[in-house]
C-alpha positions as semicolon CSV with decimal commas, in nm:
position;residue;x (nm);y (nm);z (nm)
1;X;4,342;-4,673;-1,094
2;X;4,579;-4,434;-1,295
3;X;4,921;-4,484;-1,334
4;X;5,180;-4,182;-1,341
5;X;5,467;-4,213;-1,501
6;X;5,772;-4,109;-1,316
7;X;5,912;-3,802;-1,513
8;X;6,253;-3,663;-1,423
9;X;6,273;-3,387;-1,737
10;X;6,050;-3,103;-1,673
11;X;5,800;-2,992;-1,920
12;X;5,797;-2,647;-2,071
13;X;5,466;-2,460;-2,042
14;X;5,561;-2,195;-2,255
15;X;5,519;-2,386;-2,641
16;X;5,194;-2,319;-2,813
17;X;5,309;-2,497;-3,170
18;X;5,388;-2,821;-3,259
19;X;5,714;-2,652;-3,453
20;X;5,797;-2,499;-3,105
21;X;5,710;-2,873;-2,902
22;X;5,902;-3,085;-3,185
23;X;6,229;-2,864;-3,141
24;X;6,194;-2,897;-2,789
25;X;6,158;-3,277;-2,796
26;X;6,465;-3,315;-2,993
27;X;6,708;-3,142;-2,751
28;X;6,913;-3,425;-2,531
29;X;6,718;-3,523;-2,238
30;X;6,401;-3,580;-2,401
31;X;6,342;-3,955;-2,499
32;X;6,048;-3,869;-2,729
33;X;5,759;-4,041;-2,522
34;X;5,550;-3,685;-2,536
35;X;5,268;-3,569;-2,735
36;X;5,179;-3,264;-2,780
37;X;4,788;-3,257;-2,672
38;X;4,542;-2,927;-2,711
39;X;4,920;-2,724;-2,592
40;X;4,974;-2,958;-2,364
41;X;5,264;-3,227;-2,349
42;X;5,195;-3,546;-2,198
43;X;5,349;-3,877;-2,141
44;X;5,244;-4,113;-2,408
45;X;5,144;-4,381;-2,143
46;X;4,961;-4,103;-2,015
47;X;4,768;-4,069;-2,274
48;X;4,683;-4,429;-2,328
49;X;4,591;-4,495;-2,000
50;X;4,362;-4,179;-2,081
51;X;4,199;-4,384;-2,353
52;X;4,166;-4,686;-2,195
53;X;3,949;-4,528;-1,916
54;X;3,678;-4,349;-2,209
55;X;3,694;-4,692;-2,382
56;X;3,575;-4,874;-2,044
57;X;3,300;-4,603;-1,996
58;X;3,125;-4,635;-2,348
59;X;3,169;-5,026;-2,248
């Protein structure tokens, strides 16, 4: 079972750099708990959980 993290700021789709996601995650209303992933940006927990799950399959 995978947890999702109840997000209330909504994630741009339009950055493709990690200059453009790193300005974006220090505006106000961003608490810095993203990661910028392939040009995605997911939650950190997110991710973790993520890793968790391909660490119990190579188990």
């Amino acid at each position: 079972m995978v947890a999702t993290p109840a997000t209330t700021v909504a994630l741009p789709t339009h950055l493709t750099t990690v200059d453009e996601f790193e300005q974006w995650q220090t505006q106000p209303g961003t608490d810095g708990n993203f990661e910028f992933v392939r040009g995605q940006i997911i939650p950190k927990s997110m991710k973790q959980n993520f890793q968790f799950v391909v660490a119990d399959l190579f188990a």
